[in-house]
Structure formats: structure tokens, C-alpha cells
N, C-alpha and C positions, 0 to 999 in steps of 0.2 A: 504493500500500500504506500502510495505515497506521501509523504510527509509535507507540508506544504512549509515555506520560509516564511516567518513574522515580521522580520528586520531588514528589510530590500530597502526602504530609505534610509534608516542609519546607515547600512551597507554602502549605497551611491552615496549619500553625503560623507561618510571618512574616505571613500575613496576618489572624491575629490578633495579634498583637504590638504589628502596626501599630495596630491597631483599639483595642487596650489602652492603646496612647501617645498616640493621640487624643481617648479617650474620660477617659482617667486627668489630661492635664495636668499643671497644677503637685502632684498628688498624688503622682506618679511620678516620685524621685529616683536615677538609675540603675536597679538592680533593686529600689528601696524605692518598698511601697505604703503611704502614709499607711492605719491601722484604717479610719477613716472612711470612707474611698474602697471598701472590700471588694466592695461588693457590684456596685459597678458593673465594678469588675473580673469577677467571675465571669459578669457577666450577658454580658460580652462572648466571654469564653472558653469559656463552656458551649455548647455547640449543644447541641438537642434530638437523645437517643436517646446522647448520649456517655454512654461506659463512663468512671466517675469512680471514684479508690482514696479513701477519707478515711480517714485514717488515724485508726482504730480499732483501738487493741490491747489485751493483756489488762491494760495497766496505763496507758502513754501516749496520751495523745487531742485528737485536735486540735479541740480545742472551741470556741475561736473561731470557725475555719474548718464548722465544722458550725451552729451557730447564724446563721453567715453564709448557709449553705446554705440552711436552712430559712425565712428570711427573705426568699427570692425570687420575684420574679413569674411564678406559673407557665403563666403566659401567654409569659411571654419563655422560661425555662427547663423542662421538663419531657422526662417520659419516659424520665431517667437512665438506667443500669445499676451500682448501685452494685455495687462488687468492693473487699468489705475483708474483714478477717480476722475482727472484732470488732465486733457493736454491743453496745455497751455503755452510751450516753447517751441521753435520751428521744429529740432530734433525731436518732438514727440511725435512726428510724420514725417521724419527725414527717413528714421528706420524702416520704415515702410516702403519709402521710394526705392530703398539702398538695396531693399532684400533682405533684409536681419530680421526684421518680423514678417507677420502675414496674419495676422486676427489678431481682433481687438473688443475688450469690451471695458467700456467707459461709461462716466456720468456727464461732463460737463467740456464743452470744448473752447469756448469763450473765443478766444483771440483767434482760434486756429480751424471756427466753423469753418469756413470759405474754402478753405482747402480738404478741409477732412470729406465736404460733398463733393469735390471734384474727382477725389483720389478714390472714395465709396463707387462711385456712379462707373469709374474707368475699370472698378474692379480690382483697384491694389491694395485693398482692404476688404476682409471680411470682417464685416461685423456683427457680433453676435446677438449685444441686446444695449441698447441706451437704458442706464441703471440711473435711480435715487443712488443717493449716497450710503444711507442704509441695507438700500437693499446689497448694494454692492462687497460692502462688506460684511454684509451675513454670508455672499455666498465665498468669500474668501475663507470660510470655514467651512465648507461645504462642498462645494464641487469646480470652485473654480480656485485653490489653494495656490498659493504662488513657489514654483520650486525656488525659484532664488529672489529675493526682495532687495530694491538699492533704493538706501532713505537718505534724510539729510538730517542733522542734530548741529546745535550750536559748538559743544565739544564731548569731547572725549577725556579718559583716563586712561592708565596704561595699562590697565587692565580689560577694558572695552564697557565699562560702566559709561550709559548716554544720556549727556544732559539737550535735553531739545525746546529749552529755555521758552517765550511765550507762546510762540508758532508750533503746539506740537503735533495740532491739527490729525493727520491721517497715523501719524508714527504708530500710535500703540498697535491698533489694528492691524495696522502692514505687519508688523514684526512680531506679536505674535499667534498670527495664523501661520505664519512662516516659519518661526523657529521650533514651533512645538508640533511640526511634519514631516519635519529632517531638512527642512532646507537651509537654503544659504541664507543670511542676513548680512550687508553690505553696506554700512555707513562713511557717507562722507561729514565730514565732521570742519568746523573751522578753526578751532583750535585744539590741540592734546595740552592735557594741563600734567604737571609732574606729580603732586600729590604733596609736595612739600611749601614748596613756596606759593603755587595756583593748586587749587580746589576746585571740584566738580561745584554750583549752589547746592544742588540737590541731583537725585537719582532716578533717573524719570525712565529709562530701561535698563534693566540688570545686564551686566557684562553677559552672562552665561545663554542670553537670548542673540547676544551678538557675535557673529563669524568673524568679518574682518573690519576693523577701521580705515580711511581713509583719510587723512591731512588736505583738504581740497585747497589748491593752490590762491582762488577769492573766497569770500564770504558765501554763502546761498544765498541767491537770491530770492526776494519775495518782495509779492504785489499789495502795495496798501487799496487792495482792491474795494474798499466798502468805504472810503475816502470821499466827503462828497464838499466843494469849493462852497459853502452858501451863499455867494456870489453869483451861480449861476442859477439858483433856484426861481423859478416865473411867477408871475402875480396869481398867474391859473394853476398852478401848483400849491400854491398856498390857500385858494378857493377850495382847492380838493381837500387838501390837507384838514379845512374847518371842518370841512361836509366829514370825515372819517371820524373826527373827536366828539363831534355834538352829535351826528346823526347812526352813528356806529357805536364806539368805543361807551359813551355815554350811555346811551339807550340800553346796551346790555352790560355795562358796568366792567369792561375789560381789564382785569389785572395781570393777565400772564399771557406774551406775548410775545411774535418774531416777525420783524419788520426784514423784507428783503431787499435788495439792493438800489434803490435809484434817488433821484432827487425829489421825487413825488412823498416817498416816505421818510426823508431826511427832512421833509417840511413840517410833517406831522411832529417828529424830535423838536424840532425849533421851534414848534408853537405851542408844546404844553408846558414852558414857565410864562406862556403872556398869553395867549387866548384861553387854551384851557383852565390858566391859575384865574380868567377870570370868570370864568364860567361856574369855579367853584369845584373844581371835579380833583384838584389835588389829593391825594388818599380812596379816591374812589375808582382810579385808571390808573393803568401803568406803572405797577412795583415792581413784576418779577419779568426777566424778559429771557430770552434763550437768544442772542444776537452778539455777534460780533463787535470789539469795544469801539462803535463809532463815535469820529470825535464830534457829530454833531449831536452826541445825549451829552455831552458835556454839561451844556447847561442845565437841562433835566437834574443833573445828578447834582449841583451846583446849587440849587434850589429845593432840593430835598425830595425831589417828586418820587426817585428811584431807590428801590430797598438790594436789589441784587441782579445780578446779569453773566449770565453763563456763557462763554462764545466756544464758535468753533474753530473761530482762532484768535487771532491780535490784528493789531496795525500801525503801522511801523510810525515812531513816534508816540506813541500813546502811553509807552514802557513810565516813565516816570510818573505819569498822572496814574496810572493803575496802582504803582505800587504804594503813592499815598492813597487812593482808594481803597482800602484791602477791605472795607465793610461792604463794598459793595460788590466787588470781583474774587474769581476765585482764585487767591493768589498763595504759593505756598509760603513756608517760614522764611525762603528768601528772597519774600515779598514782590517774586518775577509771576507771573500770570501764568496758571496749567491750563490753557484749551485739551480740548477734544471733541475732533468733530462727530465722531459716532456716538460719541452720549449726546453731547449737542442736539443731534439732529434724532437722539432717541426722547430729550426732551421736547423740542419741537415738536415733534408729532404726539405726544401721550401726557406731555404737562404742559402744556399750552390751551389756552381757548381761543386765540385767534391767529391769525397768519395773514399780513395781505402782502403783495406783492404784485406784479406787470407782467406783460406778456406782449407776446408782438401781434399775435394773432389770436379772434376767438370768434367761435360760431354761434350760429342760431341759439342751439341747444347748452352755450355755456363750456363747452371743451374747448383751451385754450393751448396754443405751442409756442416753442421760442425756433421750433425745427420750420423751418421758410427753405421754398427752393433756392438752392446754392448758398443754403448757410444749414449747418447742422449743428445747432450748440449743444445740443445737450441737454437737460434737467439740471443739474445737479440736486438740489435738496429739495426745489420745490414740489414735488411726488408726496414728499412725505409731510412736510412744511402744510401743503397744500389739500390735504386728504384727511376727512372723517376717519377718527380712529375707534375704528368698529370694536375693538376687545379693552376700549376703556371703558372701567366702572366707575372710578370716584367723582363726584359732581361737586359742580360751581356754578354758579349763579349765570353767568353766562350762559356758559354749557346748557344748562337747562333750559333756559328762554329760549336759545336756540334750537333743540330738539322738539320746544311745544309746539311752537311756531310751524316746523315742517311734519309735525305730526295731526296737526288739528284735525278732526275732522274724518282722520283715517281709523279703519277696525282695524280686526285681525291681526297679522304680525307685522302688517306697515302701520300701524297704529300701536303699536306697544311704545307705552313710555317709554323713553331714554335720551337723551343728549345729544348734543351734534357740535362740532370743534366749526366757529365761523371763519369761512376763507373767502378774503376778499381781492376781486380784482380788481386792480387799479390802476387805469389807461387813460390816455387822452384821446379822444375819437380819431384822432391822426397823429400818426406817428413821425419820425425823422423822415424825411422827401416828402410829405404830404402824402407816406403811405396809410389806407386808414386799415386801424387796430379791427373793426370790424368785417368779417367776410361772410360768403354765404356758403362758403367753403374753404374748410384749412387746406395749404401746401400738404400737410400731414399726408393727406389720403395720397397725393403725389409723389412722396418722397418713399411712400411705402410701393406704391407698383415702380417707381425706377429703381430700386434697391433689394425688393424684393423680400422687406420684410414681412415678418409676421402678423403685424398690428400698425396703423398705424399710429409714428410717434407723437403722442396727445402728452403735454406736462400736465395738466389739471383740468381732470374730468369733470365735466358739466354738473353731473348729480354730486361732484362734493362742493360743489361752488353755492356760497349763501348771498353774497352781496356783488354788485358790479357798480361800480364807479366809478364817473368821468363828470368832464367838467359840467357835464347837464343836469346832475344828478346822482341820486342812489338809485339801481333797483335790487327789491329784498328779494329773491329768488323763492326763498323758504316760504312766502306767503302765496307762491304761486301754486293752481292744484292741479294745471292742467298744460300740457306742453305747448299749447297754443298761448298760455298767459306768460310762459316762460321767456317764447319766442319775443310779444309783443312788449315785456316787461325789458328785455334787454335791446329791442329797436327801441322804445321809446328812450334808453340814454344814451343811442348812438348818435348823435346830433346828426350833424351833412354829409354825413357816409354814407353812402348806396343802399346799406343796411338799414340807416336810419332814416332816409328818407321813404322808405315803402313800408313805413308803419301803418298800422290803422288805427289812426289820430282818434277816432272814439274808443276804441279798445284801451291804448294808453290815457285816457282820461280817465274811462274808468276806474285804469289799475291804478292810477293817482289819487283820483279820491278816495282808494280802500289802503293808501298808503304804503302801494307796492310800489310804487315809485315816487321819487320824495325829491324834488327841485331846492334849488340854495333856499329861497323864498318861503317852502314848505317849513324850512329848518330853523328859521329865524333868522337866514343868515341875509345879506345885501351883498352880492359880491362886488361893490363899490368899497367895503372895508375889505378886500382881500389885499390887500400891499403888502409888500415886504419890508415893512414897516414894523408888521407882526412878528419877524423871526426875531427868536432869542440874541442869534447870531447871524448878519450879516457879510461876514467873510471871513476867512481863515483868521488873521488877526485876531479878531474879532472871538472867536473860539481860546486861542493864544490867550486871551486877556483873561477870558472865563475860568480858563485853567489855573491863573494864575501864573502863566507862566512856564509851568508843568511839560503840558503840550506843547510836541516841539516837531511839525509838519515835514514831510519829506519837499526834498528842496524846489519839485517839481510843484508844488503846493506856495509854494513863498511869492507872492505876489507885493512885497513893500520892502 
């Protein structure tokens, strides 16, 4: 009978190791790889057809390690599977060009959509699935494991204990579904500290989960990506912005919360110490949030409005205003900032009661994508950000209005009480070129027959969608009971868009006077007082001053 082998990955990973200590020599000083040496390290480690993590995130990037990548012979190295959350540097579809990879599954591609659908469509990529960031790394524990992982950490010890300082974003997750599977773990690092004179602050991954170190020749770079100028924020921004605090956040009493990326929502930050402190809603919105340390809550947190805020990662400059905040972020005893994006984004979806965010396009029916022909971004978190979390139990006041709300009226099992997490979309009826945000059909369905996906790519499904917001208006989705009111509740806030104009102007009257759609005017508000007048913060400086000081802008942000 045959005996079957248990240990086939310990097995290939000592026996690279080996291969690595022989090939490496005097390059390799315990777990240190001299820069120079990179590449032959990797050429030993990689077998063709490995599933590889590079650590691509939405801010931290292990650039060295990617430039090292794409500089391989892909005669020796090819056929990869890369599994990151983020391309975001040319080399994250150089390797593709080159022949060193061949499939890919990702969450978020930001800078490097344009390319990634040209190179998808020509067929020099497969790709497997555009992933939440969640989902992505569940299944890096599951079926999509990384045989070899190359991350980035601030430094090192000489023993391979890694400190990944406020940025540490994707690390824990990359390293260990990797280390605890036999595989490789590959840090480049910016500095190795000796242990006598420099010290690690802390110990954010155990040496004994790390294979080899790396001395990376610059810094890693990273994107103060959630960086917003208040400068450029518009008068109709700040309209929206009222319409979200009084006709939203207020109404169902928002306390725990994730605002995503743009200056629509960076308006909402800037207006709850002056329009909402006048409103009166201080202590009643806005304490706990799951968001990234944007420097536009500055003033928020300055005025007392914020109790705590958990991110997924940092932003560059923000380092010393956090660590006198330590009441409010979560910073460890050597008061530098611990992210992580998969609790993060395990908070956002299951302790949150709202989410709003943009999109580039959204249909009839409420399904919204950032995926446009000849741009493939990705999702990143708003999948999960964005989505009714069906296996929460505990309730909040929120949470429940919202659930009554879409349940009225309903028996049986769509009528059972329970809760609904508010996702709000938040657009301006036209986008950058006077493209409008409304269609009568997503790219989506398009990008799925020329690529030949599965599904297609939808960020935030209709039925979890509760509110849509633009400069026209709210409509409450949740009060709608029938897909025809659905349709007419979101033409009616699509102003002069093709969409909006083939409403049926009795239908939207109606659904306004039952308060499914709610105009500035409905809300109390005059959008003659919408100025920017109103933000906390008027420009970087301006932020600068709030901080105290503290805050101290990347230089591309320095406008005085």
C-alpha cells in the first residue's frame, strides 16, 4: 500500500533554501540579502507557474522587489500567478508584457486601469476574478495561497524580526498565509537596525515568519492617496456635502462610519465643526469611523467631534499629528500608528452602519462600476464597504431604521425584522469631460463579453444600495417597493442626463411628496448658503494651522 508524503512543502521550501544558500554565498548574511544579489535570489525561488503576493497596496509598494521582478529571465522565471490586492506601478504589468507572469487576480488597479484593459482584451492576461479586498485575502488562505510573498517593512533586525511602522496595510495577511504553507517570505526593508545602538519601535512580524531580508537601496514608496487639497473642493460639493449631514447622517443618527475616497466626502469632514456643530448634531454623528487618517478630519478631531478611527493604512505626513492623537488612533506604545487593512475592511463591513462613496457609472436598477471600457480599476474595498452584511446580528439605531424602512410592508421572510448597513452613493450627475454618472446601461455588461468573464464587473449592487445623491437631491431607495419606483426615484436625481431627462415628472412628484426623494429645499437647506465658506478648512495650510503644526503635507501638497 502506498504510503502517501505529508511534508512536500516543507520539503520544496528547504530545498530551496538550500539552493538560495548556495547560489546566494557570501551575499547571504543570516536572513540578509545583499540588493545586488536580488535577482538571483528570486530566480532560485521562483519556479514557473508559482502563485506570487507582491505586495501592492493602495499606498505601500514594494518597488524594489517589483523592479527586481520584472528584470528576470523569463526563460528561467515565467508563467507566474500574481495575487495582490493592488497594481498600482508600471512593473505591476511590465511582468506580464515581459512573460514572467500570465494570470492575475486583483482588487484595485487605480493608476494602471488603462493598461491593464488593453493588455486583458489583447489577451496577455488572464484574469481570474476582480476581488474586494476581503474577499481577496480570505482566499489567500484558501485556495489561492501565495508560494512565495515579497512585502515591504520600514526595517529590519538581524535577526529578520519586521517593523512595518504606520503603513502596514496588507503585510500581516500577505505573510502569514505564506509563511504558515511553506513558503517563501521576502522583505525588502529600508533600514536593518543593529540591536544595540538602533532598535526595532516594536514587532509587528516575528522573525521566524520571515525567509529573507532585503536592504532596499531607497525608501518604499507610498501614495498619500486619501490626501484631499480643500482648495479644490466646489460650492456643489459642499451642497452635497449639507444634503448627506442633515438629510442622511442626521435623520438616522450615524455614529460608525467609512467615508471613501474623493472630495465630495472630504466636504462632509470639513463641514461637521461648522455646519453640523450648528445644527446641533455634535455627539449625535460621527464618533467611531473605520477610515484612513485623512488630514481633512483634522479639524473634526480638533473640535472634539471624533472619539476613535481605525484605518487601513496612514498618510504620509500625518505621522506626528497621530502620535499626539493616540486617544483617538490606534497607535502602539511607540506611539507610530498599527493599520491593517483586513480588519479594516473587516470593520467596515460588520461594524459600521454606513458607507458612502462614488462611482463612475450607475444604472437604472442602482448597480454601480468604477470598471468603464478601456479603464478596468478594480473595486478595491468598496464590495464590502458597500454591501448589506447579511450575518450581522448586533443593532444600532441606525441599522434599524434602516432595515424598517426596507422592510415595511413586507411578510414572510422579506419581511422579517432585521437591519440593513446604509450605502450611499454619491455623484454628481456628470462626471470629469461632461461624462454623465448616469447610464441606461453599465460598460460592465461590455467589458464582460470582450473579456469573457463570468459576471459582469458590478462594484455595488443595486439591492444593497439605500441612498443616491447628487446635486439634485437624495433618493431613499429603501422606501421604494416597487422596481418601477426604484427606476423613477433615481431619474428623478439624475438632473440633465439622458437618464434624467426621461423621467416621468408625475411619478417623481409623487415619490417626493412621500419623501423618496428629498431636494436641498425639502431639507431646509438654500443652496445659496452652500460656499466654501463653510469648510473647516480651506487649504492645506489651513489644515497645517489646525494641526497645530503637527501636520506636515507631502511637498506635492505645499502650495505657500
Amino acid at each position: 500500500m502506498h504510503t502517501p508524503t505529508w511534508n512536500t512543502r516543507a520539503l520544496r521550501r528547504q530545498a530551496l533554501l538550500t539552493q538560495a544558500e548556495n547560489a546566494l554565498g557570501a551575499h547571504l548574511k543570516g536572513k540578509c540579502v545583499d540588493a545586488a544579489a536580488i535577482a538571483t535570489l528570486l530566480e532560485v525561488v521562483l519556479q514557473p507557474g508559482d502563485r506570487v503576493c507582491l505586495e501592492g497596496n493602495n499606498q505601500k509598494q514594494a518597488d524594489f522587489l517589483a523592479k527586481a521582478l520584472v528584470g528576470l529571465n523569463p526563460e528561467k522565471v515565467h508563467d507566474l500567478h500574481m495575487v495582490q490586492s493592488v497594481l498600482a506601478l508600471p512593473e505591476h504589468l511590465d511582468v506580464f508584457e515581459n512573460g514572467i507572469a500570465s494570470r492575475l487576480d486583483f482588487s484595485f488597479s487605480g493608476p494602471q486601469g488603462a493598461r491593464l484593459a488593453k493588455l486583458a482584451s489583447a489577451g496577455q492576461i488572464q484574469i481570474g476574478a476582480i476581488h474586494t479586498y476581503l474577499e481577496l485575502f480570505a482566499r489567500y488562505f484558501v485556495d489561492l495561497t501565495p508560494h512565495v510573498a515579497l512585502v515591504a517593512a520600514q526595517a529590519a533586525d538581524a535577526a529578520g524580526n519586521l517593523y512595518t511602522g504606520p503603513n502596514t496595510e496588507d503585510t500581516p495577511a500577505i505573510v502569514e498565509a505564506t509563511a504558515f504553507s511553506g513558503g517563501i517570505v521576502i522583505a525588502q526593508v529600508n533600514e536593518l537596525v543593529d540591536g544595540a545602538t538602533t532598535t526595532l519601535p516594536r514587532i509587528d512580524i516575528p522573525a521566524d515568519w520571515v525567509t529573507f531580508v532585503v536592504p532596499a537601496p531607497t525608501p518604499h514608496f507610498i501614495e498619500p492617496l486619501f490626501t484631499r487639497d480643500p482648495a479644490q473642493i466646489s460650492e456643489v460639493q459642499v451642497l452635497m456635502a449639507m444634503m448627506a449631514i442633515k438629510g442622511i447622517y442626521a435623520g438616522y443618527g450615524v455614529q460608525r462610519l467609512n467615508h471613501g475616497i474623493g472630495f465630495d466626502t472630504a466636504a462632509i469632514e470639513l463641514l461637521l465643526p461648522t455646519y453640523a456643530e450648528s445644527l446641533g448634531l455634535k455627539g449625535q454623528i460621527g464618533q467611531h469611523w473605520a477610515l484612513n487618517p485623512h488630514p481633512a478630519m483634522i479639524p473634526a478631531i480638533e473640535a472634539g467631534w471624533v472619539k476613535s478611527i481605525h484605518s487601513f493604512g496612514s498618510e504620509l505626513g500625518m505621522e506626528n499629528y497621530i502620535r499626539a492623537r493616540s486617544d483617538v488612533f490606534f497607535t502602539g506604545p511607540d506611539g507610530s500608528l498599527r493599520s491593517n487593512r483586513a480588519m479594516c475592511q473587516a470593520a467596515g463591513h460588520y461594524a459600521c452602519d454606513l458607507f458612502i462613496g462614488s462611482t463612475l457609472q450607475m444604472d437604472l436598477d442602482g448597480n454601480s462600476s468604477t470598471a468603464t471600457l478601456g479603464r478596468i480599476a478594480g473595486f478595491g474595498g468598496a464590495p464590502n464597504m458597500g454591501a448589506d452584511a447579511r450575518g450581522r446580528r448586533h443593532a444600532s439605531p441606525a441599522w434599524l431604521k434602516a432595515g424598517a424602512e426596507a422592510r415595511a410592508g413586507k411578510t414572510g421572510a422579506a419581511g422579517t425584522p432585521r437591519g440593513q448597513k446604509l450605502v450611499v452613493q454619491m455623484v454628481e450627475t456628470f462626471r470629469e469631460h461632461m461624462q454623465p454618472a448616469f447610464v441606461e446601461r453599465l460598460d460592465a455588461w461590455s467589458l464582460q463579453e470582450q473579456t469573457g468573464m463570468a459576471l459582469p464587473p458590478i462594484m455595488v449592487y443595486g439591492d444593497d444600495v439605500s441612498h443616491v445623491l447628487t446635486e439634485e437631491g437624495i433618493a431613499n431607495l429603501l422606501l421604494c417597493r416597487t422596481d418601477e419606483e426604484r427606476e423613477q426615484a433615481i431619474r428623478g436625481v439624475a438632473g440633465y442626463t439622458a437618464v434624467g431627462l426621461a423621467r416621468d415628472r408625475r411619478m417623481v412628484e409623487n415619490l417626493r411628496d412621500r419623501g423618496v426623494i428629498r431636494r436641498p429645499q425639502d431639507l431646509g437647506i438654500d443652496p445659496r448658503d452652500a460656499t466654501r465658506n463653510l469648510l473647516a478648512a480651506r487649504s492645506m495650510r489651513d489644515l497645517v494651522r489646525a494641526s497645530g503644526g503637527l501636520y506636515q503635507p507631502p511637498r506635492r501638497f505645499r502650495n505657500w
